[in-house]
C-alpha positions as a Python dict, from the first residue, in 0.01 Angstrom:
ca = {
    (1, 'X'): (0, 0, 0),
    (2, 'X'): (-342, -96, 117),
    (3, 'X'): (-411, -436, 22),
    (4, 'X'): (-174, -419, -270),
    (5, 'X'): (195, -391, -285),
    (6, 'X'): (169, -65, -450),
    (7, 'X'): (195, 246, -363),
    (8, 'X'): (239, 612, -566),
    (9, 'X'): (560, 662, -471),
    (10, 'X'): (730, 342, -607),
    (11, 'X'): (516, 327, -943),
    (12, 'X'): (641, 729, -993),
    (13, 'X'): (1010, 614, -907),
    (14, 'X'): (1001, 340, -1122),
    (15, 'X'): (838, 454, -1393),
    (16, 'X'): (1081, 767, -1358),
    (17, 'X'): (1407, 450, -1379),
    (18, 'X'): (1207, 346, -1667),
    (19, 'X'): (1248, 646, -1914),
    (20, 'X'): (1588, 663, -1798),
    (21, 'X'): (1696, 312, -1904),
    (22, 'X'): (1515, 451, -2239),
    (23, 'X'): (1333, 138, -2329),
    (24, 'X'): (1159, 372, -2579),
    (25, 'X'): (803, 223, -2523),
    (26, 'X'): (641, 556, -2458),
    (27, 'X'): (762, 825, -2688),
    (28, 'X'): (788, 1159, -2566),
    (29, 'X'): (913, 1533, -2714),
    (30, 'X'): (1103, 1580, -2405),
    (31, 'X'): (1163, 1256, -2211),
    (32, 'X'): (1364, 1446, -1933),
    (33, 'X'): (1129, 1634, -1820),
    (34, 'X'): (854, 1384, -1832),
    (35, 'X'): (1144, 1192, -1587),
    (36, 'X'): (1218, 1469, -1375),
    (37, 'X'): (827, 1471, -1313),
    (38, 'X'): (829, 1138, -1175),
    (39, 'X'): (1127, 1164, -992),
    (40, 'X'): (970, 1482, -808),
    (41, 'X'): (612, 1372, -761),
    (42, 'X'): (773, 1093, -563),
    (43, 'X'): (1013, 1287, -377),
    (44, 'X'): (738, 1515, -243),
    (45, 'X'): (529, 1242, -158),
    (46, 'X'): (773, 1035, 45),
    (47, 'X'): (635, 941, 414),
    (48, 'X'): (287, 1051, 355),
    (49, 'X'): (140, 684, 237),
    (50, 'X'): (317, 501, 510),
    (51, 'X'): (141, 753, 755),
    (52, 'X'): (-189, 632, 571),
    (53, 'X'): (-148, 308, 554),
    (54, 'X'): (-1, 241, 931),
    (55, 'X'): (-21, 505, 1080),
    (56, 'X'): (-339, 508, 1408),
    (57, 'X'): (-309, 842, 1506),
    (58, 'X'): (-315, 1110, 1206),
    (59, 'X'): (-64, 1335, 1256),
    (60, 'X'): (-141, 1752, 1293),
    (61, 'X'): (-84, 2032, 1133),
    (62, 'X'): (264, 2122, 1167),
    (63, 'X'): (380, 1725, 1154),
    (64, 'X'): (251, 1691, 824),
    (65, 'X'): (385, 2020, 673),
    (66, 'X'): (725, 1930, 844),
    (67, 'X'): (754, 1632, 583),
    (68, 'X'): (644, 1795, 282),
    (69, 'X'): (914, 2049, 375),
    (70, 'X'): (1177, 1837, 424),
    (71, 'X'): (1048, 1632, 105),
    (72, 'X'): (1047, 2006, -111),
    (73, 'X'): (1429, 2070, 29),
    (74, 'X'): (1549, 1765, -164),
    (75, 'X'): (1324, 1835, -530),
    (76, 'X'): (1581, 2068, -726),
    (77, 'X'): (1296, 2207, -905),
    (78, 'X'): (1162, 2510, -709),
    (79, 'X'): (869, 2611, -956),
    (80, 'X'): (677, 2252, -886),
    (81, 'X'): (721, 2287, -526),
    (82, 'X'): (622, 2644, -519),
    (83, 'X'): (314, 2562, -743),
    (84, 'X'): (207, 2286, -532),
    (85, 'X'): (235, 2451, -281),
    (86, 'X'): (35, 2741, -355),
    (87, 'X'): (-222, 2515, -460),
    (88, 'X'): (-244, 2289, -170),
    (89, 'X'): (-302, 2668, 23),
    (90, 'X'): (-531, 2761, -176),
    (91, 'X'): (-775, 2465, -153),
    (92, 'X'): (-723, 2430, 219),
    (93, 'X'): (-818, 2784, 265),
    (94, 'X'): (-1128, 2766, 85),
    (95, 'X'): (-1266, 2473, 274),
    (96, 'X'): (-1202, 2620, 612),
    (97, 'X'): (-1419, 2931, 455),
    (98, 'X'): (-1626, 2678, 348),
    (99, 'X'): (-1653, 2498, 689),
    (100, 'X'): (-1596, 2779, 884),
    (101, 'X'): (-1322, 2566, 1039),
    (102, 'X'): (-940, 2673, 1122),
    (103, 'X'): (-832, 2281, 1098),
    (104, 'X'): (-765, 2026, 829),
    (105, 'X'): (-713, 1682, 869),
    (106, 'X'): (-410, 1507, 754),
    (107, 'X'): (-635, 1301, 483),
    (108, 'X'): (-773, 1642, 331),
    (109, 'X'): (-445, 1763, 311),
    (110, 'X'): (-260, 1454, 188),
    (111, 'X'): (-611, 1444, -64),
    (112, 'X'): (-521, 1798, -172),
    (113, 'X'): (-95, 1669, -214),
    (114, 'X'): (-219, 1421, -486),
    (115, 'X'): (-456, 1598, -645),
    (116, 'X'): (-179, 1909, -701),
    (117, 'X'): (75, 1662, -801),
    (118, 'X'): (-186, 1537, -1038),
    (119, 'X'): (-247, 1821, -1241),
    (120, 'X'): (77, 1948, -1222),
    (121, 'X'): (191, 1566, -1406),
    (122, 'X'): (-103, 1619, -1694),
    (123, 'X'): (33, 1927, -1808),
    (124, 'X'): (380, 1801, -1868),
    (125, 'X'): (275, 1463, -2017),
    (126, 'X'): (-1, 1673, -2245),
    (127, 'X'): (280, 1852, -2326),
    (128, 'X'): (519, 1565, -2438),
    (129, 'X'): (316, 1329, -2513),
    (130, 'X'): (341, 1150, -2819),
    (131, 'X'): (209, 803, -2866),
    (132, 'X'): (307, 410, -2774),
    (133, 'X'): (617, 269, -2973),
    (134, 'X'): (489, -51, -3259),
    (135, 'X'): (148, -11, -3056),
    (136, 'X'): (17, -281, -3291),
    (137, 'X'): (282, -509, -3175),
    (138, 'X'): (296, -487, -2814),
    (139, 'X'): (-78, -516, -2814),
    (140, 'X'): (-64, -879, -2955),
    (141, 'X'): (217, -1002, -2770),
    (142, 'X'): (103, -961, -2408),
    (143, 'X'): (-167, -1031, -2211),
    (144, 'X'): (-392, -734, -2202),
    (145, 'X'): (-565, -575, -1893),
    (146, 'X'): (-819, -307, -1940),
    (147, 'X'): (-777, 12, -1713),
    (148, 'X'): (-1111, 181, -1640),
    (149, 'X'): (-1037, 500, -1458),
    (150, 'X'): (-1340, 695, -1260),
    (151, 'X'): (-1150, 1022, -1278),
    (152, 'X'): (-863, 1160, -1535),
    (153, 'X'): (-503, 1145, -1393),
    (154, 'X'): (-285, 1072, -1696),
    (155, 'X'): (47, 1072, -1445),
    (156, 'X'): (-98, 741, -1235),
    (157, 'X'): (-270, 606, -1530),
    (158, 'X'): (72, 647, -1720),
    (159, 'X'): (321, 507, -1428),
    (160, 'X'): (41, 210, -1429),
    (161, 'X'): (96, 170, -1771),
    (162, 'X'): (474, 114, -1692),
    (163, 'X'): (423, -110, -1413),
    (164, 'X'): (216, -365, -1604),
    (165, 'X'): (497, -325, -1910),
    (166, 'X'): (785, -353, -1709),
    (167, 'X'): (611, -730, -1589),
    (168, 'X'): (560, -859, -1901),
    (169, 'X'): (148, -715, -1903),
    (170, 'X'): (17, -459, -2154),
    (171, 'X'): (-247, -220, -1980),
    (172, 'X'): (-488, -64, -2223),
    (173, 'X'): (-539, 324, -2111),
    (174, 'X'): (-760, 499, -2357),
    (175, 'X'): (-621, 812, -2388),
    (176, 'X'): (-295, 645, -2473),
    (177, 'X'): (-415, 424, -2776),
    (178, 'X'): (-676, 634, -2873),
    (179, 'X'): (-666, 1014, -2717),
    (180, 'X'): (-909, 1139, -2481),
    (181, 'X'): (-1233, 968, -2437),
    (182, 'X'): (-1476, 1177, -2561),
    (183, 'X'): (-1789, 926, -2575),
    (184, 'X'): (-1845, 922, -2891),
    (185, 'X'): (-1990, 631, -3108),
    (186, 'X'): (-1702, 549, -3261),
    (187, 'X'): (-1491, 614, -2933),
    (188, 'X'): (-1747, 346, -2784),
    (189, 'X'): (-1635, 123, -3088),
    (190, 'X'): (-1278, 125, -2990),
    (191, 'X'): (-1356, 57, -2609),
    (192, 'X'): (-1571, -230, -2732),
    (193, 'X'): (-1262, -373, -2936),
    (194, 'X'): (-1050, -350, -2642),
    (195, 'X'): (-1273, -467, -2374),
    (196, 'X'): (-1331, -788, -2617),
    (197, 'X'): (-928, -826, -2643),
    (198, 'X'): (-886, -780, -2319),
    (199, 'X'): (-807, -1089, -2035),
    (200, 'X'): (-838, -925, -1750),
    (201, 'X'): (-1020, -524, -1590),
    (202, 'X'): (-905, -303, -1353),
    (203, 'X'): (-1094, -38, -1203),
    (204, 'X'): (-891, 225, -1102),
    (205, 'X'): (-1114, 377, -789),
    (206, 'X'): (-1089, 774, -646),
    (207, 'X'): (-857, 878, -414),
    (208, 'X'): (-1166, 978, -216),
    (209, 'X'): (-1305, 663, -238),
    (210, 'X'): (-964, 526, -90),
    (211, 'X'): (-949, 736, 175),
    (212, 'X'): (-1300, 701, 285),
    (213, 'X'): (-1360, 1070, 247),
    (214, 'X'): (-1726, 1209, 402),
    (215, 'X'): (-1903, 1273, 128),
    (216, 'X'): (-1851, 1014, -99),
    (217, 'X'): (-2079, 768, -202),
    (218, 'X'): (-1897, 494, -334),
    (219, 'X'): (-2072, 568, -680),
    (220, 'X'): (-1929, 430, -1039),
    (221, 'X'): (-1981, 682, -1318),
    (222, 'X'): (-2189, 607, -1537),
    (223, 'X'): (-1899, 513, -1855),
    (224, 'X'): (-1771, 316, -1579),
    (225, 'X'): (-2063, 85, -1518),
    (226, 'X'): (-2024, 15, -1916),
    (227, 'X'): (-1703, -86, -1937),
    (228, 'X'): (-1791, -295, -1630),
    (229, 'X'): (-2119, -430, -1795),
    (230, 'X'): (-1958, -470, -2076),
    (231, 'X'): (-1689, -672, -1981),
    (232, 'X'): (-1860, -886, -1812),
    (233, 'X'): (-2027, -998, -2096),
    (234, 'X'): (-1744, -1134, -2239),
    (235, 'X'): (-1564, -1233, -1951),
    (236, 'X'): (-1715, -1378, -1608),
    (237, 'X'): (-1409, -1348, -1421),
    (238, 'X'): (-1048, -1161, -1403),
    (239, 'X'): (-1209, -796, -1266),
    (240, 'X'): (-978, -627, -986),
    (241, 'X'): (-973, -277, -846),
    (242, 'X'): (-701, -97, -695),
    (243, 'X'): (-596, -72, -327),
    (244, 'X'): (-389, 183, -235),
    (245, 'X'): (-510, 299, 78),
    (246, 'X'): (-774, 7, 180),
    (247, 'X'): (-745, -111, 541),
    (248, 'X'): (-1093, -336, 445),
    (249, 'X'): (-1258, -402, 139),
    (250, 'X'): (-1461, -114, -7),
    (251, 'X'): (-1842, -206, -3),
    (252, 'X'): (-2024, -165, -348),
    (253, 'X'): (-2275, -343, -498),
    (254, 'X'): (-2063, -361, -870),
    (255, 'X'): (-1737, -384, -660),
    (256, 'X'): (-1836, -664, -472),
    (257, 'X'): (-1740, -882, -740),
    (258, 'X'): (-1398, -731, -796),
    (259, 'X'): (-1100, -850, -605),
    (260, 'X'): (-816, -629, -458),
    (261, 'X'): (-485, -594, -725),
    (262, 'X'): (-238, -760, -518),
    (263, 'X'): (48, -718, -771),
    (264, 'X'): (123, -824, -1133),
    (265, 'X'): (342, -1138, -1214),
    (266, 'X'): (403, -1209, -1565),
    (267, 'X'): (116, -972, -1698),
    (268, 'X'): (-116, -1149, -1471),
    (269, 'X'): (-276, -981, -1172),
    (270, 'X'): (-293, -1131, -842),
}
């Protein structure tokens, strides 16, 4: 939750309720499994963000791997647990080679939960994927935000998508309009339209940002800082970043001008 209302686990449930109710917005070759992908990503994740976000004391080891095992006995599909599972393992063990180190803290490994659940959610949405319903029409008719996202995770930026929709906002994510962003002049051409169409920016931040992970610098890559800059150009005001796991403000020198996203009320973002 952070300093938002949001946190993984409720945008993955309800963007899960939302290709059930088949409001058709997002077209898919197999919308089931695109559902059944939500609904497990925030089965397995249940617990761990409230531990986060209130938590004082981190728990250890064997308290963390007690939830996710409880959380795996209630996901009906054994493959995605056993996958994340393996991969989780397998990047833990390589940074206690790394460090020399038999311990992990709960942030590493709840760091290594999302980013498993991550690319486990690209390969099914690459996989179904097809394109936005009368994209022309829904752009026009709502007020637009801008995503800018500092890493790829097409599950998030995709259950964002459905959060903004499902409160009367359209969120522009690239890769959903136009494909991947491959930086190319014309590419930069489309961003440019958007950005100018656009009322309002968010800036969807690293999970090791969030988590004030050692190591990271805080840093905006560099197509970042020109969607930022370029924004701002057209529009002073209306830029926002996300807060999942903020207990204080993040310091940055660009996101000092940002404000938390609180929550979105009638496509507006507060």
């Amino acid at each position: 939750m952070g300093l938002s209302s949001l946190t993984r686990y409720n945008l993955f449930m309800e963007s899960g309720d939302s290709i059930e109710s088949d409001d058709g917005i997002v077209r898919f070759r197999d919308y089931l499994s695109v559902k059944n992908m939500y609904y497990d990503s925030a089965r397995l994740i249940r617990g761990f963000e409230d531990i986060i976000n209130n938590e004082e004391r981190m728990p250890q080891m064997e308290e963390y791997q007690g939830i996710f095992d409880r959380n795996a006995n209630e996901v009906q599909d054994l493959l995605f647990v056993q996958r994340i599972t393996n991969q989780i393992q397998q990047q833990m063990s390589k940074k206690m080679e790394k460090e020399q180190s038999s311990s992990n803290s709960f942030k590493t490994y709840f760091r290594y939960l999302l980013k498993a659940i991550a690319d486990y959610q690209e390969e099914v949405i690459e996989t179904n994927f097809i394109g936005l319903s009368d994209n022309e029409i829904i752009r026009t008719a709502r007020k637009q935000t801008f995503l800018s996202y500092a890493y790829y995770d097409k599950g998030l930026t995709q259950a964002l998508f459905y959060y903004f929709w499902l409160r009367s906002g359209f969120l522009y994510v690239n890769w959903m309009w136009d494909g991947a962003n491959n930086h190319s002049s014309a590419t930069k051409e489309k961003l440019e339209d958007a950005l100018k169409d656009s009322n309002q920016f968010l800036f969807l931040r690293t999970t090791n940002s969030e988590l004030r992970i050692r190591g990271n610098n805080n840093s905006i890559r560099q197509w970042c800082a020109w969607e930022i800059g370029n924004f701002y150009t057209k529009h002073k005001e209306e830029k926002y970043y996300t807060s999942f796991y903020d207990k204080t403000e993040p310091r940055n020198d660009i996101l000092d001008t940002f404000s938390p996203m609180r929550e979105v009320v009638l496509g507006e973002i507060r």
